[in-house]
Kinemage of the C-alpha trace (Angstrom):
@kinemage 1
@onewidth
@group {chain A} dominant
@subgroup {mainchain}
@vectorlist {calphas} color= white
{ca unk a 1} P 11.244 -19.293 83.215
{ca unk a 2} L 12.305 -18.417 86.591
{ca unk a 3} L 15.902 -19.121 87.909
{ca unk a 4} L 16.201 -18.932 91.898
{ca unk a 5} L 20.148 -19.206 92.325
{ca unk a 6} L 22.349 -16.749 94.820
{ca unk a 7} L 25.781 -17.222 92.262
{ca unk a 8} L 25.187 -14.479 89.830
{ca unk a 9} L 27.749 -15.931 87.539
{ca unk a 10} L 25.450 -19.347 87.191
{ca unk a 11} L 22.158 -17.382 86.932
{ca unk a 12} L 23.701 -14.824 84.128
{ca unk a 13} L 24.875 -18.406 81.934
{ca unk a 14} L 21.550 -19.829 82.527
{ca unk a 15} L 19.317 -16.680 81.686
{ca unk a 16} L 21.537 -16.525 78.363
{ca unk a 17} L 21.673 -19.590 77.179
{ca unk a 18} L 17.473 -20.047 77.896
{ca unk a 19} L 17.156 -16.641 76.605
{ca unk a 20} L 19.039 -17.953 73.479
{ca unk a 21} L 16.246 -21.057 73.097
{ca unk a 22} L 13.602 -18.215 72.885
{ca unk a 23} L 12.168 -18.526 76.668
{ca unk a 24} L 11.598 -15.194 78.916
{ca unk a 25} L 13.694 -15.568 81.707
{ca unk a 26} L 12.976 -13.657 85.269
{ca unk a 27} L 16.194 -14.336 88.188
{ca unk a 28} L 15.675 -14.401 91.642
{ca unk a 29} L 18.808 -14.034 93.909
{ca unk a 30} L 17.492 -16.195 97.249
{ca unk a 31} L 14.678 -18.477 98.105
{ca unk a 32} L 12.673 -16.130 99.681
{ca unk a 33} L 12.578 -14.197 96.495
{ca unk a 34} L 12.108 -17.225 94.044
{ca unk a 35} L 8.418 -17.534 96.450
{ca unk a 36} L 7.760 -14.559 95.872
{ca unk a 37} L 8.458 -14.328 91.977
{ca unk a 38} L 6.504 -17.409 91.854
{ca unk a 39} L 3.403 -16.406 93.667
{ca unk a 40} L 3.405 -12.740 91.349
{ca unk a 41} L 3.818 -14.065 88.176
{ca unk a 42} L 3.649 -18.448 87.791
{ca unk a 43} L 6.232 -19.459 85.471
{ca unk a 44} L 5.847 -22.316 83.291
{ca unk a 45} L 9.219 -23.734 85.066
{ca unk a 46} L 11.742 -22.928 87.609
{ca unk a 47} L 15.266 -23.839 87.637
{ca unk a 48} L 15.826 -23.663 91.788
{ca unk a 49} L 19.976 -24.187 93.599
{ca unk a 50} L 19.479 -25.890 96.242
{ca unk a 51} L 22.413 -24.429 98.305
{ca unk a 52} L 21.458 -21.428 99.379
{ca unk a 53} L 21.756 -18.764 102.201
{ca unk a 54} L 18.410 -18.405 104.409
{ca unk a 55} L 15.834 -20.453 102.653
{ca unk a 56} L 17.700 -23.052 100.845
{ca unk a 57} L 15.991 -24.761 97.728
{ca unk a 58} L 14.883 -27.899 99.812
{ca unk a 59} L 12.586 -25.309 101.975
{ca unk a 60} L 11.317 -23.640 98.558
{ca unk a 61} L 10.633 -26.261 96.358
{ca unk a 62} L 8.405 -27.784 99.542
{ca unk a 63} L 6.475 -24.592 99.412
{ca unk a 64} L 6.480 -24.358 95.997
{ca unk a 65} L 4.881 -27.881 95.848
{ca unk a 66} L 1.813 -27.109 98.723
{ca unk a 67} L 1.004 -24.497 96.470
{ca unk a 68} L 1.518 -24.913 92.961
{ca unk a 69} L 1.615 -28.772 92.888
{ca unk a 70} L 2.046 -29.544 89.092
{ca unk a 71} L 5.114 -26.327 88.272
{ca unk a 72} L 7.933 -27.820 87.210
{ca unk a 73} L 11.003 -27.340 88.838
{ca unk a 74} L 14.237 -28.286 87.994
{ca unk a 75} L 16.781 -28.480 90.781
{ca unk a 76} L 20.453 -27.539 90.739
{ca unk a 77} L 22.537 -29.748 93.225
{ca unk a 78} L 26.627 -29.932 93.927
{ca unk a 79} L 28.315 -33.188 92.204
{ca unk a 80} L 28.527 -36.014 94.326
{ca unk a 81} L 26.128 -35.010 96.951
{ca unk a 82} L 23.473 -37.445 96.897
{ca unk a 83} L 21.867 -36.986 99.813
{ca unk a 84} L 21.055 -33.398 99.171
{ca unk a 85} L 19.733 -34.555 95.524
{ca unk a 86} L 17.391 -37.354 96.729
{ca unk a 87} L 15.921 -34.551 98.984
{ca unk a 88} L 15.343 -32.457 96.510
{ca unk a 89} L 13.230 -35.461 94.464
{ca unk a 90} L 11.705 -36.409 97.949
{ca unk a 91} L 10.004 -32.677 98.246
{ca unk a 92} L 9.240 -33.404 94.621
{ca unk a 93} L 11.348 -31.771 92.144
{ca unk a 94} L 11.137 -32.966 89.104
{ca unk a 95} L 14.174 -33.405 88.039
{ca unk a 96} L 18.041 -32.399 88.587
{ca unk a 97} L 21.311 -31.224 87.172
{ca unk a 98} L 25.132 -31.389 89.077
{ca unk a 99} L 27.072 -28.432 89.496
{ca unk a 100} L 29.456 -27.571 87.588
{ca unk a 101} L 27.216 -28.519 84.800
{ca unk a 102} L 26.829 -28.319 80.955
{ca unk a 103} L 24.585 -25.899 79.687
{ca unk a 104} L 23.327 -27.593 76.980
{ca unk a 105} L 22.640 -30.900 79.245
{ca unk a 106} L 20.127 -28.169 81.522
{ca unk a 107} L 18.447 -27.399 78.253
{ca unk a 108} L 17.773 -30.998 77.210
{ca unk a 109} L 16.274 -31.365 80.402
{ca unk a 110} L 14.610 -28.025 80.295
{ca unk a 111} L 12.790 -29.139 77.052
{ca unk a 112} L 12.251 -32.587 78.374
{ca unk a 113} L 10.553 -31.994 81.282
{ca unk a 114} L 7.992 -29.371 79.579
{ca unk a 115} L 7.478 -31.447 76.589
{ca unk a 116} L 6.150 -34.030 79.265
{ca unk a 117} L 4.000 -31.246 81.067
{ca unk a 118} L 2.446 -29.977 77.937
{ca unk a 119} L 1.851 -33.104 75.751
{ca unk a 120} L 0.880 -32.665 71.753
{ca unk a 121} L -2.442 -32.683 70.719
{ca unk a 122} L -2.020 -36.021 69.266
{ca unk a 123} L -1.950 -37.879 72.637
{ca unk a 124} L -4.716 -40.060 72.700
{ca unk a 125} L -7.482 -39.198 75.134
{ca unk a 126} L -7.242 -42.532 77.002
{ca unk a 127} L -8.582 -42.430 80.232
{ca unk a 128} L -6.463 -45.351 82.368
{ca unk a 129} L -8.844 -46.619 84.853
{ca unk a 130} L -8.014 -49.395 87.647
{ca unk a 131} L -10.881 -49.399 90.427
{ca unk a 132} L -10.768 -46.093 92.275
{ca unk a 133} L -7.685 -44.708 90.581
{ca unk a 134} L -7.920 -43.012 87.066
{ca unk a 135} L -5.793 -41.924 85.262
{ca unk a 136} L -6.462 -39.229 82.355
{ca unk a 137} L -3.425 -38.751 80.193
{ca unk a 138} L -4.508 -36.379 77.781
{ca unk a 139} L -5.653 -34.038 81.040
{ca unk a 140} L -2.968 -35.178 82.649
{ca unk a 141} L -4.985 -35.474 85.948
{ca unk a 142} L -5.442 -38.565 88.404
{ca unk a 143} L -7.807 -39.157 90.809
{ca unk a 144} L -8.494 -41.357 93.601
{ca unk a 145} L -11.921 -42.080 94.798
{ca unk a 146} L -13.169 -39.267 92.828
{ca unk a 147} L -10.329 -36.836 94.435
{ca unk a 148} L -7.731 -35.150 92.325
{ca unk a 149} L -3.935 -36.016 93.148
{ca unk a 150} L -1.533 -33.999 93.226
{ca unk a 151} L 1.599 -35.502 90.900
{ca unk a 152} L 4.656 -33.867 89.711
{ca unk a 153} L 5.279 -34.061 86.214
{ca unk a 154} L 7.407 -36.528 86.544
{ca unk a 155} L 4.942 -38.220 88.794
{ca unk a 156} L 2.237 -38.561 86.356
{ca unk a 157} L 4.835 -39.963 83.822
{ca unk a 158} L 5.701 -42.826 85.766
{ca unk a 159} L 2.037 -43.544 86.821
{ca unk a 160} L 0.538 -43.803 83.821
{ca unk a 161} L 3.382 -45.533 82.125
{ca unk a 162} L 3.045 -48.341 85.073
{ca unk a 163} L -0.630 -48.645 84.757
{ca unk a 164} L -0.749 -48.860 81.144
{ca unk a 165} L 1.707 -51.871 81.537
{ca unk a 166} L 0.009 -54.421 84.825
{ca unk a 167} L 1.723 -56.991 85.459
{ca unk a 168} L 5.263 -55.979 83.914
{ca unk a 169} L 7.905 -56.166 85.807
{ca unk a 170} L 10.458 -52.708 85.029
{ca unk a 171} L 13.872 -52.546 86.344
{ca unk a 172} L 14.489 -48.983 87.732
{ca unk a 173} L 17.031 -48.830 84.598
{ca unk a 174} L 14.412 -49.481 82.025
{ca unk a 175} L 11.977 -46.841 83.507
{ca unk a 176} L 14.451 -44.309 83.846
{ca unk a 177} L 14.824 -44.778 80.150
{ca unk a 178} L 11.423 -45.185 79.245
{ca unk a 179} L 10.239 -42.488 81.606
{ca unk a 180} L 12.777 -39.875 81.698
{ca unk a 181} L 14.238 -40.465 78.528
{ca unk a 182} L 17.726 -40.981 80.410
{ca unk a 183} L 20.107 -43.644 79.269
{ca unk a 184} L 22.613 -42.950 82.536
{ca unk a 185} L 21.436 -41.296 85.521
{ca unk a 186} L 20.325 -42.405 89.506
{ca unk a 187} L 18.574 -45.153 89.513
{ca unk a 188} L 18.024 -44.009 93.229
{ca unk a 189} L 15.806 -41.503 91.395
{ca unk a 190} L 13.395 -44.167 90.219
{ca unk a 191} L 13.208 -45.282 93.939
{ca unk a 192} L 11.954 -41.660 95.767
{ca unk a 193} L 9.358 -41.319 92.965
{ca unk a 194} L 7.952 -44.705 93.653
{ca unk a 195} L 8.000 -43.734 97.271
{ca unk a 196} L 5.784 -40.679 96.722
{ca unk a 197} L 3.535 -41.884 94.199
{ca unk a 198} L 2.472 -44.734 97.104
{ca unk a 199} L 1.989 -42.204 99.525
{ca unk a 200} L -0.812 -41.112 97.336
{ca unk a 201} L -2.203 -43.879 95.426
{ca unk a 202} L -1.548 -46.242 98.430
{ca unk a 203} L -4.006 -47.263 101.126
{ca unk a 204} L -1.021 -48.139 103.539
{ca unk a 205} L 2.513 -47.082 101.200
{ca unk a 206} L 4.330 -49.472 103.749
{ca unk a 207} L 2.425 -52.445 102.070
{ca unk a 208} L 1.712 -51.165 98.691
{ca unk a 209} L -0.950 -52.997 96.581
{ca unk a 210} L -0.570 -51.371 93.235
{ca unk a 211} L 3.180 -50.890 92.507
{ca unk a 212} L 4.394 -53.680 94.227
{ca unk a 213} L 8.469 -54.387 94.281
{ca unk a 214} L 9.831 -57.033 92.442
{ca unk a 215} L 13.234 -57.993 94.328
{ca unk a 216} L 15.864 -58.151 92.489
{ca unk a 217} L 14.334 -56.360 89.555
{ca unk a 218} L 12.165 -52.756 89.876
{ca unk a 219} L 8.597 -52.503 89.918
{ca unk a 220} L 5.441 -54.062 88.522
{ca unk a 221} L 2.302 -52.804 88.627
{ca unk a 222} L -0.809 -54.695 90.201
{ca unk a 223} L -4.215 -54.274 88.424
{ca unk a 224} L -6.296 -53.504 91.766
{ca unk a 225} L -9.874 -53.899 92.588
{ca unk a 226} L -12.089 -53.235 95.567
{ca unk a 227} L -12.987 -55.539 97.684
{ca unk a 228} L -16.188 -57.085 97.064
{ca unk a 229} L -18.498 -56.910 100.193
């Protein structure tokens, strides 16, 4: 694990109590640093502040993302400011946790999100497929016209639970539960990862064709095929 965060206090309870759940923890003390850390030695997450001096966490976790599409990062954002927390989903963390927050609520989502990026062996080998878009969940890679797409873990999740349901209409409630496990949270959340999965599985995100908004309700997704000539 890395931990990017300039508050030594916060970076000291975070290392201990991850160090505690038997993960190797490495702290960087700016954003600048975090890169670097990152680009040395790839950790299997990062837990990233957003507010910080120089190259604040919305800056690094875009770089982190051009580079290194598919680490999971787990953002650290001030209570109440939503604004800064949707940007932080927008440049694709995968999750987030308020300030002052409970140690034990980071580690639940800590263990979520790499449970989800690392499934069991057990996962069945299904290969979604809808025209030019597949979807491998066992791999945990998509593709569009042959091309890999880069998805966050969180990404992926969402994907492949909409395309295994076409048709279905989801409130953003019922995916947050059913996708990130949460039973309170954003639903706002479930709205900016909509937005950036049709920027890549869209032909023109503006009018999508695939996950398609239901008003009133969420999302549904559209079973799409290619035109025929």
């Amino acid at each position: 694990m890395l931990v990017v965060d300039d508050d030594p206090t916060v970076s000291d309870v975070i290392r201990r109590y991850l160090h505690q759940a038997g993960y190797r923890v490495r702290l960087a003390t700016d954003g600048l640093a975090g890169l670097a850390a990152v680009r040395a030695d790839p950790p299997d997450l990062v837990v990233l502040d957003l507010m910080m001096p120089g190259l604040n966490g919305i800056e690094v976790c875009r770089r982190l993302r051009r580079e290194l599409p598919t680490l999971p990062i787990i953002m650290l954002t001030a209570l109440g400011d939503e604004a800064n927390r949707i940007g932080g989903l927008e440049v694709g963390a995968d999750d987030y946790v308020a300030k002052p927050f409970s140690p034990r609520e980071l580690m639940l989502r800590v263990q979520s999100v790499l449970r989800r990026a690392v499934p069991p062996a057990e996962v069945a080998a299904a290969v979604l497929g809808d025209g030019d878009l597949t979807v491998d969940a066992a791999r945990r890679v998509a593709s569009l016209d042959g091309s890999p797409i880069a998805l966050t873990v969180r990404e992926f999740d969402l994907l492949a639970f909409l395309i295994r349901h076409p048709g279905q209409a989801w409130s953003r409630k019922q995916l947050m539960e059913k996708v990130w496990g949460w039973r309170h949270g954003e639903e706002s959340t479930v709205t900016v990862h909509v937005r950036r999965i049709r920027e890549k599985v869209e032909r023109n995100p503006a009018e999508p064709r695939r996950i398609v908004t239901v008003w009133g309700v969420g999302y549904r997704y559209e079973s799409h095929q290619p035109a025929q000539p």
